[in-house]
N, C-alpha and C positions, 0 to 999 in steps of 0.2 A: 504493500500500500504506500508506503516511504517513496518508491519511484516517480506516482504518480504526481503529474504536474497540477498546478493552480495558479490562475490568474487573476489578478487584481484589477478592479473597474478601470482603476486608474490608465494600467498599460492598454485598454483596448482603442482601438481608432474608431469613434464615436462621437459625435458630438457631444459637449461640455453637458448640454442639457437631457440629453441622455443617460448620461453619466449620473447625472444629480438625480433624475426619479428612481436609476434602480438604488441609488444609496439612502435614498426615501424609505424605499422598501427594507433596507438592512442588508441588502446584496452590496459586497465590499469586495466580495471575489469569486471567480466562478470554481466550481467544483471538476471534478478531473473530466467529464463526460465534456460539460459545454467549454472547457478547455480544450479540448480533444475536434469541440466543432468550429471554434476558432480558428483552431491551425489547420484546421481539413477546408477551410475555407466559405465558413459561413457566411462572412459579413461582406464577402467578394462575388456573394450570388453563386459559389458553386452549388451542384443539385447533390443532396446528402439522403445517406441511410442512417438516423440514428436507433441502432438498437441497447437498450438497455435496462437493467429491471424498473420494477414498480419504484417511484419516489425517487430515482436518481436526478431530476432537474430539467424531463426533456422540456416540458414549459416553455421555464425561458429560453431555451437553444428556440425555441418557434418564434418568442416576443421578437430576441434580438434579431432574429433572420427577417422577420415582416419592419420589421422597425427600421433597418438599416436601408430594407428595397425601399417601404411605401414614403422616407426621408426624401429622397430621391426621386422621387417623382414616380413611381406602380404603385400597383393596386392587389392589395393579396387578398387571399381565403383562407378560412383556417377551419377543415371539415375533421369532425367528429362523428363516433358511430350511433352516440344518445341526444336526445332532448336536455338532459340533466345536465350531462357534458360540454352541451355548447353554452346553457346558462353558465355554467360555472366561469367557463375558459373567459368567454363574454366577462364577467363580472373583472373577473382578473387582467383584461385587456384595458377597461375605463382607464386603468391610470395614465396609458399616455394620451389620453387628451387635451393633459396640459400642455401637450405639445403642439397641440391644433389636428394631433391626427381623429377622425373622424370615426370610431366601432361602431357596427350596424351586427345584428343579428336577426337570423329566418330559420325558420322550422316551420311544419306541419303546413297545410293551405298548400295541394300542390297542382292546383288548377289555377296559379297567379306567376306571373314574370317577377312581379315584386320592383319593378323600375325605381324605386324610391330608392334604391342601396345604388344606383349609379353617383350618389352624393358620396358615397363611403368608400372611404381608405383602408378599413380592416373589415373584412364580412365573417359572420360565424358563421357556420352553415351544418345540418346534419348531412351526410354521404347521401340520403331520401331523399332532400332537399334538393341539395346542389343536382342530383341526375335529374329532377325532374325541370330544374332552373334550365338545362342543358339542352333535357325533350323540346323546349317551348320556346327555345332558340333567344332568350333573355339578351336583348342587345347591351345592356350594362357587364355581360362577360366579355367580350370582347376587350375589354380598358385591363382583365384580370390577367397578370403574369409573373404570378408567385400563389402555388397553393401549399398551404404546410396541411399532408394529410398524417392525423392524431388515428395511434392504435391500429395501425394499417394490418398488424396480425391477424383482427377480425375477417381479413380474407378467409380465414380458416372458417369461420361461421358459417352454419350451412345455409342461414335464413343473409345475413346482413353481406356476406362475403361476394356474390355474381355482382354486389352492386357498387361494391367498393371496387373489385376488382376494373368495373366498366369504368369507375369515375379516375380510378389511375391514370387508367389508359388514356383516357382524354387529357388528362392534366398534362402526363409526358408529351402531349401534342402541341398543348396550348400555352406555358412556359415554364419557367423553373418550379421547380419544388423542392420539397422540405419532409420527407420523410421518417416516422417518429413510431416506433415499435420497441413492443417488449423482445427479451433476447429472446432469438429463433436461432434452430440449427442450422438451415440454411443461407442466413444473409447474405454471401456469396454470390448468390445465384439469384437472391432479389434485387439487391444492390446493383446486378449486372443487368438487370429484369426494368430497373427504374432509369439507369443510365446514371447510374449514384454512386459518387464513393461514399464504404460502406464507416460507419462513426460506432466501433463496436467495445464498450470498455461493460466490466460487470462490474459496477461499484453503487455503492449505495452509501447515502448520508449516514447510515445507521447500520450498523452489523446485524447481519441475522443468524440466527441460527434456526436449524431444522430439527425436527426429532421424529418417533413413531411413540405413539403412547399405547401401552398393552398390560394385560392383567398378569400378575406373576404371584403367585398365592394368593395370600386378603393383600398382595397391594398392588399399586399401578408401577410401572416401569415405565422412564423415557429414555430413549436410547437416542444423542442427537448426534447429529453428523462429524462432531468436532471432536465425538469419539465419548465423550461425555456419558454420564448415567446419573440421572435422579428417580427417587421411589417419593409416590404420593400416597396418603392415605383414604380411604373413604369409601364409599359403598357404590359411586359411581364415577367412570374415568372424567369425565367431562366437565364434573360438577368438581372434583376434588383439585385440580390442576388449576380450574377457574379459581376457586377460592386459593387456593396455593399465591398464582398471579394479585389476587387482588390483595390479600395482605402483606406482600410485598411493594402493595401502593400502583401496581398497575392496572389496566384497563382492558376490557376481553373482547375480542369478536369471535363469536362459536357460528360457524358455518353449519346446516344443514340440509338435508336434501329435499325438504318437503315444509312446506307451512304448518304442518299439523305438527313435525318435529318438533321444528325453531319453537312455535308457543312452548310444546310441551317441555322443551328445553329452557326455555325463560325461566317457565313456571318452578325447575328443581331446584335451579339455584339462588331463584328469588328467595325458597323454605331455609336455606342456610344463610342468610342476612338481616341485619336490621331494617327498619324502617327509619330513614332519615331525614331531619328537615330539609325540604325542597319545596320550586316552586311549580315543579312539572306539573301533577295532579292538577291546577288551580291554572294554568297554561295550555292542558287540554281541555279543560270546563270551556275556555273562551273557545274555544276551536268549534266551527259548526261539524262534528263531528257526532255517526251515529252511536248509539247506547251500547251497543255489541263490542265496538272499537275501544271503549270510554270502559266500561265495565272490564273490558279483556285485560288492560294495559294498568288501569288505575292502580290498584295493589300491587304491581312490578315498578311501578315509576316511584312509589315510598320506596321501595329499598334499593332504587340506582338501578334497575334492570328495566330491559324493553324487550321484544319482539320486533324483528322487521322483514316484510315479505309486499311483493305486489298488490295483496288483498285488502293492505291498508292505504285508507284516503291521500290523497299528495299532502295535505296539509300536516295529518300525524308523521308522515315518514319525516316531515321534513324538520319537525320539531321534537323527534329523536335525533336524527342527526346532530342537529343544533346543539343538544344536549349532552351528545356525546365527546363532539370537536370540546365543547368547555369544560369538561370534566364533572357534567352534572349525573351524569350515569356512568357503570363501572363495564355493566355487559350490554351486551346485544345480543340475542341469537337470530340470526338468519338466514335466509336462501344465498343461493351463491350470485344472485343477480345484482347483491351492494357490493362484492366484488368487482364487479365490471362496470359499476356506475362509476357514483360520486367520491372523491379524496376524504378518505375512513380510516385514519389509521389507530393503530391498537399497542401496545407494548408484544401482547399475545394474542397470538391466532391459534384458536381450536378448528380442524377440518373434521368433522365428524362422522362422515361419512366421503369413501371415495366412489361410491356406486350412485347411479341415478337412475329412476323409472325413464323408459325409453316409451314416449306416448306415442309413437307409431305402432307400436309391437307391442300390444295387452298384455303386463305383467312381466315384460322382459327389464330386467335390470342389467345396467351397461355403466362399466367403471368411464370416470372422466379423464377427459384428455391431461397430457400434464402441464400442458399452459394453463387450463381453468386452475389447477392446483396452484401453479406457479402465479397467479392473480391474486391468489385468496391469501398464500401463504407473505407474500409480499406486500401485503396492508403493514404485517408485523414490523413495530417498531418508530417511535414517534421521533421525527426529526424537533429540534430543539428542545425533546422531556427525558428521551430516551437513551444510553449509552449502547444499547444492544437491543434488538426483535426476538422473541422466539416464536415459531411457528411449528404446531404438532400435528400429527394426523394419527387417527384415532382406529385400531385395528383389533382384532380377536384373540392373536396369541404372539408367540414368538416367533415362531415358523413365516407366518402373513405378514410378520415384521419385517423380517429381512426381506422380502420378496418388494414391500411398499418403499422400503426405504430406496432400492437400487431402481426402481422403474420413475419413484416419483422426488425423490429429495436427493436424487446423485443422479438424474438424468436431464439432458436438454428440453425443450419444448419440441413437439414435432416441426416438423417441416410445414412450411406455408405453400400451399396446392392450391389448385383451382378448384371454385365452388361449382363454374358454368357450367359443369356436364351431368345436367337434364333437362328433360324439352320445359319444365316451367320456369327455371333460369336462365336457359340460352335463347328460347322464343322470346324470352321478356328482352333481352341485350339486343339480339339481334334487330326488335322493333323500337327500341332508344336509339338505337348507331342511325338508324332510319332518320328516326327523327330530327334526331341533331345535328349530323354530318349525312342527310341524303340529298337527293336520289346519289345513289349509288351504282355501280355496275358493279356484278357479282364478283370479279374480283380484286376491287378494289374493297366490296364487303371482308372479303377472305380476307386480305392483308389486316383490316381495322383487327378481325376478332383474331389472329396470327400475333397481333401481341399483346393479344391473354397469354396469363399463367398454364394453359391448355397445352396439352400434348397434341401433337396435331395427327394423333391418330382420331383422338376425341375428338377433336376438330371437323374434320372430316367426316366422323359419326352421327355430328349434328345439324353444321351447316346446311345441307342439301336439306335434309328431310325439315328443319326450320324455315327455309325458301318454299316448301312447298306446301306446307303449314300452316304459313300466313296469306300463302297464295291464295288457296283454296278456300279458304277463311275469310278472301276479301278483305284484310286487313294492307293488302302490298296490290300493287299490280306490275304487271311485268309489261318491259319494252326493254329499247335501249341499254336503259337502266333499271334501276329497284326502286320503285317509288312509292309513299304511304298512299291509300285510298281515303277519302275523308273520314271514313271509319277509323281505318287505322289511326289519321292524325289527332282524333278527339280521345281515343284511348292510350295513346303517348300522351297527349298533353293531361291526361286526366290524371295519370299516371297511377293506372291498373294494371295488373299484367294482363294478357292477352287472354288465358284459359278464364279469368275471369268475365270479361268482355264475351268469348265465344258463349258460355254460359247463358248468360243475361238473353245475348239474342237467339240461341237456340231455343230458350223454353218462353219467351215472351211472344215472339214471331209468331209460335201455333199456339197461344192459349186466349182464352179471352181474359178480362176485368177479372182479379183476383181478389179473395180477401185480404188487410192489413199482412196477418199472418204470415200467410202464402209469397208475398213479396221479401217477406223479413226475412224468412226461411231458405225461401231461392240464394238471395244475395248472401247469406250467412252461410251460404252449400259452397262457394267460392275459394279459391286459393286464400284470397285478401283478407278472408273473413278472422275474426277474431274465435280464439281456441277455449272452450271450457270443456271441465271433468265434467261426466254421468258418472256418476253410482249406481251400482246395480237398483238400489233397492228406488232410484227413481225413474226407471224406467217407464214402469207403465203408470204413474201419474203425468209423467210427460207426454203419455198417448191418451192418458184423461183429458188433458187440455185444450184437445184435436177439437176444435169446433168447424174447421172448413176443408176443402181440398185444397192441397199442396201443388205443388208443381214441378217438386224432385221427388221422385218414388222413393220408400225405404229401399236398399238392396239386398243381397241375401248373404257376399260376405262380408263375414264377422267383421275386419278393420274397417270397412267402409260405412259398415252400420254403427261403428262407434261417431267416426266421422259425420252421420245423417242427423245422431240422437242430438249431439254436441249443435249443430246446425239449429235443428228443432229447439234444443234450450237458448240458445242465444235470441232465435226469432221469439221466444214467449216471453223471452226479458224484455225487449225489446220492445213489445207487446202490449205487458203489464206498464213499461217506462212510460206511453205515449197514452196510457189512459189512464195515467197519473195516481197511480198505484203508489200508495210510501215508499219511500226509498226501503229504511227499516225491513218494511212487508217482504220487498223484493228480495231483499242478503237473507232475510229467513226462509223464504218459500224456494231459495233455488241453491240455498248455501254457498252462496259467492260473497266476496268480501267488497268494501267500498271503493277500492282502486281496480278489484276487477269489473264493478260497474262501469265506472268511468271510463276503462278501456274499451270498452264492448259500444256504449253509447258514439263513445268519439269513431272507433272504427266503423258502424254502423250510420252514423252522421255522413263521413266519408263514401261511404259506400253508398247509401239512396242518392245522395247528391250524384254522384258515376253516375247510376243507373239510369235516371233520369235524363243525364248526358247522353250517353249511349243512344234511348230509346228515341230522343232528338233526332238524333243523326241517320237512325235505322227510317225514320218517318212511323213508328211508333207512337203515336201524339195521345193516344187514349192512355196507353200503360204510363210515358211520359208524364202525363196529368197527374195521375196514381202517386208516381214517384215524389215528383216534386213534394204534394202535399204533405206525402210521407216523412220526407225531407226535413220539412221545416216541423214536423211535430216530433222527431226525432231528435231534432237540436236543443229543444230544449223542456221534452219531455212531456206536453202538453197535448189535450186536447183539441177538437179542431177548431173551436170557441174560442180560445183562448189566445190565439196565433196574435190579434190585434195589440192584443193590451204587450203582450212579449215583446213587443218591438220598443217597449221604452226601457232605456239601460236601466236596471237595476231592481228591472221587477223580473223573479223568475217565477215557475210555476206553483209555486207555493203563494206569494203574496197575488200572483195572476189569477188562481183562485180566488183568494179570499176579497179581491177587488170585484168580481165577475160574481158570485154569487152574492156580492150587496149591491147591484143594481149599476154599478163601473166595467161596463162592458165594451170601452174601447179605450183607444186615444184621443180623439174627440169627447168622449165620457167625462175623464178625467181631466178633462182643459174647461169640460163645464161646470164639472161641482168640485172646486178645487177645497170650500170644506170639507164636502163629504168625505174628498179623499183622506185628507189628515187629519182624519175622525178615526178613519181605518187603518191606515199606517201608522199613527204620531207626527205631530206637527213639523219635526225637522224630517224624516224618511217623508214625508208626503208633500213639503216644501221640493225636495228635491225629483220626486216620482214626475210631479208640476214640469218641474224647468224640461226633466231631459222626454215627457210626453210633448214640450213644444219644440223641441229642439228635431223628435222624432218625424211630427209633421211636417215643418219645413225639411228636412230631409238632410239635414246637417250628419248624421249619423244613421245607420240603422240599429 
């Protein structure tokens, strides 16, 4: 470690006032990684690979790379593979504004150009975002020539990776870049892949170390990598180690494989702790949060413990975290998806499990890759609290131990491969490259997808039959060249994939006028559609609920029937949401939690709005109708009554009810009886209901 070099603000070639905000920040010298991106030629615009673990600084190797071009007169990007991720980076980028440079951030809405960011000098952007920013031909990319792409390893994902891997492609087309990954075994060959030298050091602010924790009589055994042995006491591995860590004054994050875990993991180790004064409890009261979340949490937040998993609302996740960073909580137990979010670091990381339910394959359990380990494990260890990390993973004996230790705490991450090869990844690429660099001739197509990460035997396995795909699909028409059909161009810009599109118009085209249902159902039967658990035991209340004909048949195999049932509950949530069903009612009658609501609404928001698109373009005008309406009672949960009053900010369908059934039945209602209304709201909420129902009709906002 003694070799490694470090540089001081001072020595770098930067303007003064540059200089001055990172010494704002406490940055006085950089660490060996963004030392290493200095002399490999950062601030000179060379194009880089940095790979390096979790928390080693790549951040600012991205600040100082965008800050040195957009000084200079360019325009960067700075894409991410989360939502969560781009706020963060975002929040972390405001500070050069002192310097007049301009941050813009976009996510989600991907049926918009978004021309308002041709004002901006640093854009955030999710990898969803930016390709669909690309489908829609945004003439504000054009000014962009520096992308720093965050996490590039999630190539390796089989959901987020064909899309990251397309937005490479384009980036090495369209100018410099800034690539920033965790260590991978092949760098090499990506580095050579990006046209990058590759910036490869394994160093970390914070020592870590690794272990296997296993049962060895009445006790636990850690065996860590540095050759090390400690023995714990107590009746459980998870819960004894945790307590171990915390009265030594540190802080826990327990990974888990499942939601039902994490709680029931909270729950053990909250039974071995006091209750402390805190203001958390009285910090979730203010939270419009439901009774089930509020009730789950409340008695874990007395004694510094929490629960975190997707099923909890954005607002609770986020006021654990909060709580966490500050040292108001000791544990978390979790899924492994706050690994791959937001910056959580811990003194100790418990992996609790290295297997995971595999929901294609009913009941198949499938160990994790060793990057997910390698994510989870490298939270461990807090820069500025910490002298050293440790990170365990949690196994059945001695024998399992040895086997875990050498596959996952003494081995590389896999190799970063290509996600594109199958037809609803490579039909979706293929119909973006369209979009944004067509018409094409088919072998100038060949060369764009020739530099993916593709084998070009794969290659070749897909291309033709994707050509003839979209052909026949009427998504493409042939001449010439390869050109989109107006169909195809409203489902690039809508930014669906294709098999979802073929969908829509295959079962709308031959049906007539469907029920609610039947619509929700279809489009939740879709690639796009959002994913939930059936339990056996609700199956057939789920075919209780059947009140109309569908328009996707059950089928008769088993994984596709999981597939149909899943489809079927999402369209009854969905359902219940738009005829304004409690929320409460809804997480009890379907057992979904309030972050899986929100998911499901938002992607199903998304998705009527498509459909509606679609049936547009198909000259569909009747189903179209359908949709739209659907659409908009979708958004925000409401009946069909109720659409008028929703268009003033800050009524949602709760006070939209309770205005609509006291005789305030529109926007014009409420601009007439401005008593009446803050009789029913209270005088300041109904002063303001006032301003923005006039603001509404002039049409200042919708």
């Amino acid at each position: 470690m003694s070799s490694l070099k470090w540089t001081t603000v001072d020595e770098l070639e930067l303007d003064e006032k540059v200089k001055g905000i990172l010494k704002e920040r406490g940055v006085i010298r950089l660490n060996p990684v963004q030392t290493e991106a200095i002399k490999k030629g950062l601030l000179k615009g060379k194009r880089l690979l940095v790979a390096s673990p979790t928390a080693s600084g790549k951040t600012l190797v991205a600040e100082l790379g965008m800050i040195s071009h957009v000084t200079n007169g360019g325009k960067a990007v700075y894409v991410v593979p989360l939502r969560a991720l781009a706020q963060e980076k975002y929040d972390t980028l405001k500070s050069w504004e002192k310097l007049g440079v301009k941050v813009g951030i976009t996510s989600g809405d991907y049926d918009s150009d978004d021309e308002w960011l041709r004002y901006y000098d640093i854009v955030v952007s999710t990898y969803e975002k930016l390709d669909s920013l690309w489908r829609r031909r945004a003439t504000w990319l054009s000014q962009v020539n520096y992308y720093v792409l965050d996490e590039v390893h999630y190539i390796n994902d089989g959901e987020r990776g064909p899309v990251i891997e397309g937005i490479t492609i384009r980036s090495k087309r369209a100018g410099n870049l800034l690539a920033l990954s965790a260590t991978v075994s092949n760098y090499v060959e990506i580095a050579d892949w990006l046209g990058a030298e590759p910036v490869v050091i394994d160093w970390r602010p914070v020592k870590l170390r690794e272990g296997v924790l296993f049962p060895e009589g009445r006790r636990f055994r850690v065996q860590f990598d540095d050759g090390s042995i400690e023995t714990v006491k107590g009746v459980d591995p998870i819960v004894a180690f945790t307590l171990r860590s915390i009265e030594a004054g540190g802080q826990v994050l327990i990974f888990r494989n499942s939601r039902r875990n994490a709680e029931a993991t909270a729950r053990r180790v909250a039974e071995f702790l006091d209750e402390t004064e805190n203001d958390l409890t009285s910090a979730l009261n203010e939270e419009d949060v439901v009774n089930e979340e509020r009730e789950g949490l409340e008695p874990l937040l007395r004694r510094g413990v929490a629960y975190h998993h997707a099923g909890l609302s954005k607002r609770t996740r986020d006021l654990i975290e909060s709580a966490f960073r500050t040292r108001r909580l000791k544990v978390i137990a979790a899924t492994p998806t706050l690994a791959a979010g937001v910056n959580l670091p811990a003194r100790t990381v418990i992996i609790g499990d290295y297997h995971r339910y595999n929901r294609k394959v009913l009941g198949f359990q499938e160990e994790i890759p060793v990057m997910e380990y390698k994510q989870m494990s490298g939270r461990a260890g807090r820069p500025g609290f910490d002298d050293s990390g440790e990170a365990v993973i949690v196994v059945r004996n001695a024998r399992e131990a040895e086997r875990v230790m050498k596959k996952y705490v003494l081995s590389q991450p896999e190799e970063l491969k290509s996600r594109l090869g199958s037809e609803l990844a490579f039909f979706s690429f293929v119909l973006g490259v369209l979009a944004s660099d067509g018409p094409l001739t088919e072998m100038e197509l060949r060369k764009f997808a020739s530099e993916s990460l593709m084998t070009r035997e794969v290659l070749e396995r897909y291309l033709d039959r994707a050509i003839n795909w979209l052909t026949e699909r009427e998504f493409v028409k042939l001449g010439r060249k390869l050109s989109l059909t107006s169909f195809g161009r409203r489902v690039a810009d809508l930014y669906v994939n294709p098999f979802t599109a073929d969908l829509i118009k295959e079962k709308l085209t031959k049906s007539e006028l469907g029920c609610n249902l039947a619509y929700l159902q279809l489009l939740a039967s879709t690639p796009d559609a959002p994913v939930v658990s059936v339990g056996r035991y609700e199956e057939d209340r789920l075919y209780d609920e059947l009140d109309c004909e569908l328009m996707v048949e059950e089928p008769e195999d088993e994984t596709e029937r999981y597939e149909f049932l899943s489809s079927l509950k999402v369209g009854l949530i969905v359902r219940d949401w738009i005829n304004e069903e409690p929320e409460e009612k809804i997480l009890e009658t379907y057992n979904v939690g309030s972050g899986d609501l929100n998911a499901v609404v938002e992607t199903m928001d998304w998705l009527t709005y498509s459909g509606h698109h679609v049936c547009n373009v198909l000259g569909l005008s009747e189903h179209a109708k359908r949709l739209s309406l659907l659409n908009a009672r979708v958004k925000d949960g409401v009946s069909e009554e109720l659409l008028d009053l929703v268009k003033i900010r800050g009524v949602g369908r709760k006070r939209a009810r309770l205005l609509y059934d006291s005789g305030v039945r529109s926007v014009l209602d409420v601009l007439a009886n401005p008593e009446k209304v803050k009789s029913i709201l209270g005088a300041r909420l109904g002063e303001s209901v006032i301003e923005q129902a006039a603001r509404a009709l002039t049409g200042l906002h919708k």
